[in-house]
C-alpha positions in Angstrom: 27.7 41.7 11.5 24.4 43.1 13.5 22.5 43.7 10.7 23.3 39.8 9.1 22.7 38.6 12.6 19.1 40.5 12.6 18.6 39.8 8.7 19.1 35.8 9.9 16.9 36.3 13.1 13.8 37.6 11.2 14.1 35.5 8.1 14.0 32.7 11.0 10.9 34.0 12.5 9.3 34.6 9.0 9.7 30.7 8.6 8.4 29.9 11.6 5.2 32.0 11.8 4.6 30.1 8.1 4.9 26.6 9.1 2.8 27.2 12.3 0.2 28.9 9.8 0.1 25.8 7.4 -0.3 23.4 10.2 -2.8 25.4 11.8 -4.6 24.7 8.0 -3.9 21.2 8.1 -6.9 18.7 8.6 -7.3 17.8 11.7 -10.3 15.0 12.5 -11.9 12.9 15.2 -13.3 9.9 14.4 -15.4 6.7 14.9 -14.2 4.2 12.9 -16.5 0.9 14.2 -14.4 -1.9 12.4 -10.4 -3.0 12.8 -8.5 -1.9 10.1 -5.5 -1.9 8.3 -3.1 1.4 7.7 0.1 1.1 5.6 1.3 -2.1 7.3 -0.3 -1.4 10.6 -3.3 -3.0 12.2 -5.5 -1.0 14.1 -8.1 -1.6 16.1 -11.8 0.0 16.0 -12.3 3.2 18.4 -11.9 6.9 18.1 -9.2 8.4 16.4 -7.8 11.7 15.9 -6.2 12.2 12.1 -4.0 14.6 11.7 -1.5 16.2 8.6 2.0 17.6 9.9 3.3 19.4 6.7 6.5 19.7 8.3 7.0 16.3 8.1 5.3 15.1 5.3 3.0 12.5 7.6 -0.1 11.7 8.4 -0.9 11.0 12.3 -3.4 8.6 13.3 -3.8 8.6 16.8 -6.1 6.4 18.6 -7.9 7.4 21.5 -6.2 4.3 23.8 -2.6 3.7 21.8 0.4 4.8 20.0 -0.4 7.0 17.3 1.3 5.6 13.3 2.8 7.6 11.4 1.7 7.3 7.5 3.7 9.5 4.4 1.4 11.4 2.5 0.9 10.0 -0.5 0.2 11.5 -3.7 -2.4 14.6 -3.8 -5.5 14.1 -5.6 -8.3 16.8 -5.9 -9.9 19.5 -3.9 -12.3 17.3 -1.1 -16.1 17.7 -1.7 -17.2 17.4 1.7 -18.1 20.1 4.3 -16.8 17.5 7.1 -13.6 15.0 6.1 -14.2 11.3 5.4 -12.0 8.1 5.5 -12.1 5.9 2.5 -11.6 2.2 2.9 -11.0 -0.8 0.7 -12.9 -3.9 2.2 -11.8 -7.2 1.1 -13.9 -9.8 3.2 -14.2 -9.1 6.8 -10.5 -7.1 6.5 -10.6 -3.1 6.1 -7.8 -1.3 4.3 -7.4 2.7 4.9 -7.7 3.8 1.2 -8.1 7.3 1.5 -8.5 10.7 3.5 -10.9 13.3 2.3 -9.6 15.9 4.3 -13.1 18.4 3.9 -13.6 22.0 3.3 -10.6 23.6 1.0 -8.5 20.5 1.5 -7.1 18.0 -0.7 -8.3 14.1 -0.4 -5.0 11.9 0.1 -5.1 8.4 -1.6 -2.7 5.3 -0.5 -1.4 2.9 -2.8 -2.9 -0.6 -1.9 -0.8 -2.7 1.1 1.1 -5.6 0.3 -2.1 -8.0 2.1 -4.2 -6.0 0.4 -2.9 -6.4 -2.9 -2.8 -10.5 -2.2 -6.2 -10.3 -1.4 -7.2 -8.9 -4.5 -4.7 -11.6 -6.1 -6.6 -14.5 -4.8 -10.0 -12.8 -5.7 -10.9 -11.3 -2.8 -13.9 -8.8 -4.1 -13.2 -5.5 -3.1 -16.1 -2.9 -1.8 -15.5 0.6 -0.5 -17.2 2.0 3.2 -16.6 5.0 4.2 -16.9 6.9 7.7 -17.4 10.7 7.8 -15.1 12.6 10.7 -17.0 14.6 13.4 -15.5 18.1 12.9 -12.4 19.8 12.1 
């Protein structure tokens, strides 16, 4: 009975030391993003924003500066990011920004979401579609 119990309290603190070492890995960003914008279903409004990947819960956090932070699923994984500092990827259709994707920098992976349901109207009615981007002040 001892040795389960302390077989079951070290595999628990094995598990726990690894998820705090993958978060501590995760991308974690400030930025500037000077327009409103859209994210998921969400509109946000421009300011500073912190971005950050909880593995745990397979989310993204976008926290602004002055608000309640949304919560986004990670979407499908693309390739290894090229930048030294992250970026955010948007989709602009007229005056309206859509969060497209998050290069996350360094060893990290660039996230990409699939397109809204306003943004994929806009596109329907022939709304042209150009890309800005906004690069993240550090990790």
């Amino acid at each position: 009975m001892k040795i389960t119990l302390r077989i079951a309290m070290i595999a628990a603190t094995v598990v726990l030391l690894s998820a705090t070492s993958v978060f501590a890995q995760a991308p974690n960003m400030r930025v500037h993003i000077p327009f409103a914008f859209s994210a998921g279903e969400t509109r946000l409004p421009a300011g500073n924003y912190r971005i950050l990947l909880d593995p745990t819960f397979h989310v993204f956090r976008v926290e602004p500066e002055d608000g309640r932070a949304i919560y986004l699923p990670i979407p499908r994984t693309l390739v290894h990011a090229k930048q030294a500092n992250g970026s955010l990827y948007f989709h602009k259709h007229g005056d309206r920004y859509f969060l497209h994707k998050i290069d996350a920098g360094g060893d990290a992976l660039q996230y990409e979401w699939r397109e809204s349901r306003a943004e994929r109207e806009m596109a329907r009615i022939g709304v042209p579609v150009e890309v800005a981007f906004v690069r993240a002040a550090s990790h």
